[in-house]
Phi, psi and omega in degrees: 000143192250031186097241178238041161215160201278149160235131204232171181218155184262129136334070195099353191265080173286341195220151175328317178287270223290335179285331172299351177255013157254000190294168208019035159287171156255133193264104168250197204197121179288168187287333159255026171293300235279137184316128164295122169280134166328164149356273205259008163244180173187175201249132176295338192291340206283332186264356140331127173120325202265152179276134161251126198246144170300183182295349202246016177062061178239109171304101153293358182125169177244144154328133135227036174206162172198116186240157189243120194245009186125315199223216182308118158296173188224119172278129171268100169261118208040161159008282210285309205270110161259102189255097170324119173298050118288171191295334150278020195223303162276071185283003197201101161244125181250074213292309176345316195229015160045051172212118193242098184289142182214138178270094144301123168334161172273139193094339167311337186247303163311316166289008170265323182259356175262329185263005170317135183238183155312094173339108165298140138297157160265192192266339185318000000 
């Protein structure tokens, strides 16, 4: 570590000018590569996918995101729907069976549906 950035050294990549022609590359880790997590964490890539049901086993839809804000992530489920990854909000992740249970604040599925706006493309 570097201050707050991760720093990685290459194989044969000795000097500044070589590590500069890799900058915004992507670093990938094959999946049985990849660090054994604790308990209680899991890889966002892992929760793509997953179906989400309120407490009352009523499906809201699949991840089909995991955005990073600053503060509490926010899982996108279908287009519309933003649910804060917390532990008090995601009470059940169930990577094994791609489900994920969640208690929502009150109001939270209406302020999701007041604030829809018009999709942006994205630029990707």
């Amino acid at each position: 570590m570097h201050g707050d950035h991760l720093i990685f050294k290459f194989q044969g990549v000795d000097t500044i000018s070589d590590a500069e022609k890799l900058a915004g590359a992507e670093v990938s880790i094959p999946f049985e590569q990849r660090a054994t997590l604790s308990e209680d964490e899991v890889y966002q890539s892992d929760l793509v996918g997953c179906e989400v049901f309120d407490a009352a086993g009523r499906s809201l839809g699949v991840v089909s995101d995991f955005q990073e804000t600053g503060g509490t992530p926010l899982l996108q489920v279908g287009n519309d729907l933003l649910i804060p990854f917390a532990k008090e909000i995601c009470t059940k992740v169930d990577l094994e069976n791609k489900r994920i249970t969640v208690n929502l604040p009150d109001g939270l599925l209406d302020l999701n549906v007041s604030g829809r706006q018009t999709p942006t493309p994205n630029p990707q």
